[in-house]
C-alpha positions, 0 to 999 in steps of 0.5 A, a space after each residue: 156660146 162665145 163671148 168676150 170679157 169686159 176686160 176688153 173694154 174696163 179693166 179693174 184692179 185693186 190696189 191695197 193701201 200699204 201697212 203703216 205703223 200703230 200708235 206708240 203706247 206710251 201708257 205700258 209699264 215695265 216692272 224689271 224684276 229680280 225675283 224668279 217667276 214660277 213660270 219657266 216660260 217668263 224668260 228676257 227673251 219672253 218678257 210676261 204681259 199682264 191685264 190683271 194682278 190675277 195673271 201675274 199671281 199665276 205666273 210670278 207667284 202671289 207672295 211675290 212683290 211683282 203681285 203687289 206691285 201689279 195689285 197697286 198699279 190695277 187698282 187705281 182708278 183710272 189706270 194703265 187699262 183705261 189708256 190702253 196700256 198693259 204691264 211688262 214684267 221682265 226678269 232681271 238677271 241677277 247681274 243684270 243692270 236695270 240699264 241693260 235690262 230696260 235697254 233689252 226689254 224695250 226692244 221686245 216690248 214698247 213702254 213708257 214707264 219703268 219700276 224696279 222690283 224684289 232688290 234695290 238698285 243703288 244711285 249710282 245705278 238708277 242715275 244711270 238708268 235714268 240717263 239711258 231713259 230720258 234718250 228712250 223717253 221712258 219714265 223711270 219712278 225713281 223712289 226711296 223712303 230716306 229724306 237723304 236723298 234730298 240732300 244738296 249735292 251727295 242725295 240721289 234726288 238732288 244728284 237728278 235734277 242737277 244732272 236734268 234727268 227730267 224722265 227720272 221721277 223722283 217719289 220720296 214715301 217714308 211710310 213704314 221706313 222701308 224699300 219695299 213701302 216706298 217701291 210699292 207707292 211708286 207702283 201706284 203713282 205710275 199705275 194712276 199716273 200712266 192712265 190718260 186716253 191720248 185720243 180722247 176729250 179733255 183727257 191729260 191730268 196733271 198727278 197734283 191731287 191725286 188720291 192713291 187706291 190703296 197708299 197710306 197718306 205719308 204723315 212723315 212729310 212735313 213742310 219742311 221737307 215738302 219745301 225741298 221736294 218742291 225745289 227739287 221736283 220730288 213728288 210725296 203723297 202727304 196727308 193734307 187737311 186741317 180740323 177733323 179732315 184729313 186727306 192722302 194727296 199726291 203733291 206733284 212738283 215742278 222742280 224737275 219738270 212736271 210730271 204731266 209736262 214730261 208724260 204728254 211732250 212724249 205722247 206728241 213726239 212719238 205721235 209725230 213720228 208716227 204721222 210723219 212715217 205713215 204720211 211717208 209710207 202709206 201712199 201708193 205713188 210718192 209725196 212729191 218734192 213741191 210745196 203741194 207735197 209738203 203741205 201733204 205731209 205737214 198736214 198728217 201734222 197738223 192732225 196729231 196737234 189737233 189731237 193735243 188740242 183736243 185732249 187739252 195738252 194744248 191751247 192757244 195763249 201768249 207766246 213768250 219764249 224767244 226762239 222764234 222762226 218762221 214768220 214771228 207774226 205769223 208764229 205769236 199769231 198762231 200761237 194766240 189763235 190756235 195753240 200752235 204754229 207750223 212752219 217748213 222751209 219753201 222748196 225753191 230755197 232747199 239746197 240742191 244737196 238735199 234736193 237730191 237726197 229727197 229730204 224734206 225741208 225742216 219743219 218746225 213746229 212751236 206748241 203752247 202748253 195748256 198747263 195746270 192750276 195746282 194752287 190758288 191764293 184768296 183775298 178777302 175784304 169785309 166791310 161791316 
């Protein structure tokens, strides 16, 4: 029997939607260690990854600080596990600074937070780390048991918030009066701190009031001292109380910048990039160089501020700042109704050298912060 194709009449081919980039997990954490692991396969090149202190037990040992830290950073509740992250522990060579080391890791393992571990590296080293960090926007947790280094002009905290180093967190926990104590506190704050499920409802926190699984409430922090912190953005985990109630707290400060302010902008520009890259990459034909393809593009955008407004980084209020673009009426509108404004460049005004080049005009975007309430003030009239 002969017969012709359908072919001959449709013809189907199917075309595969091209691979776009995942989201950056902004909630793993790095440890940059200088203890040796027992595992021989642990190397620079091979950095370990961890969901579990049990994991790293078997591969660093479990007397090892790399094990207490992974203990602290898994016990807290939430942790990095609930926002998706996982732990990096990277051997640090012996001359190795931490800015290299982060430098090198990054490349074979994205995080978003760094610790330091089995040494102490000095302040001349960790300001340059933090350096490095804030271009990697990688939260590095600066920590020390010495109310030293709140001193004006020669104390590390001091020396970061003067040079702005806004991804350097500093932690001061003078329980116990050692490194160690205070490094391990500091794995604890990042493990907790570093725990937020960008995609979900209502999910961004601020560390103010936190309880620490594990810490002891640091009884060296007196008001004194927790003034200064609050000048200089130093975090403590006071015990806070009166009476026959005591409790540990984290006290997060804003003199550095909130933590959670630093913590959800990197969240947004790493999701922004990531939009922009896909809406670039994952079509078929090509995004035009008319205003339909920039709303196309403007568009992906628009999702991942939707997504801020979602998670409650983002919400509509007052914009007081003065950097205005766009159309300000347009801008402070937007900005009141919905928590934030987008504005491009019309196409007709791109000049001819960026039109050749294919460049899209500049988007601007102008966010509001939906901030946290930390602190509240009571007034009471009686009247008998």
């Amino acid at each position: 029997m002969s017969f012709i194709s359908v072919d001959n009449f449709v013809s189907v081919s199917v075309s595969t939607p091209p691979v776009g980039l995942n989201q950056y997990q902004v909630n793993n954490l790095a440890i940059f260690s200088k203890e040796t692991p027992v595992n021989g396969s642990i190397t620079q090149a091979n950095p370990g990854i961890y969901t579990s202190p049990a994991d790293v037990a078997a591969d660093w040992g479990s007397l090892s600080e790399a094990y207490d830290q992974a203990v602290a950073i898994f016990n807290q509740t939430p942790n990095i596990l609930d926002g998706s992250g996982i732990l990096v522990i990277y051997p640090q060579g012996s001359s190795q600074t931490l800015t290299a080391a982060i430098q090198d890791c990054i490349t074979r393992a994205f995080f978003g937070g760094a610790l330091w571990c089995g040494y102490a590296p000095d302040d001349a080293a960790i300001l340059d780390a933090g350096a490095a960090c804030e271009s990697l926007r990688v939260k590095l947790f600066a920590n020390s048991y010495l109310t030293s280094t709140l001193t004006t002009t020669t104390g590390l905290f001091w020396k970061v918030q003067d040079q702005t180093l806004n991804h350097t967190r500093c932690l001061l926990y003078t329980v116990g009066g050692t490194a160690l104590a205070a490094r391990l506190m500091a794995a604890a704050y990042a493990g907790r701190a570093l725990s937020t499920n960008f995609n979900g409802v209502n999910t961004t926190s601020t560390m103010h009031g936190k309880s620490l699984i594990g810490t002891t409430a640091d009884t060296g922090i007196t008001q004194t001292i927790l003034n200064t912190c609050k000048t200089l953005g130093v975090d403590t985990y006071p015990l806070v109380g009166g009476g026959a109630q005591y409790l540990g707290k984290v006290f997060c400060t804003g003199g550095n910048e909130y933590f959670d302010n630093v913590y959800n902008l990197d969240w947004l520009v790493f999701a922004l990039q990531v939009a922009g890259f896909n809406a670039l990459t994952q079509i078929g034909t090509k995004i035009p160089q008319t205003e339909t393809g920039m709303a196309s593009l403007k568009n992906a955008y628009l999702q991942t501020l939707q997504q801020g407004i979602t998670n409650a980084f983002i919400a509509p209020g007052v914009w007081n700042s003065p950097e205005l673009f766009g159309s300000p009426v347009a801008l402070r509108r937007s900005v009141l109704n919905t928590g934030y404004y987008m504005y491009s460049q019309p196409i007709n005004q791109q000049s001819q050298v960026s039109r050749e080049a294919r460049e899209a005009p500049l988007v601007q975007i102008a966010v509001k912060y939906a901030g946290a309430i930390q602190s509240s003030n009571v007034l009471v009239s009686i009247n008998k």
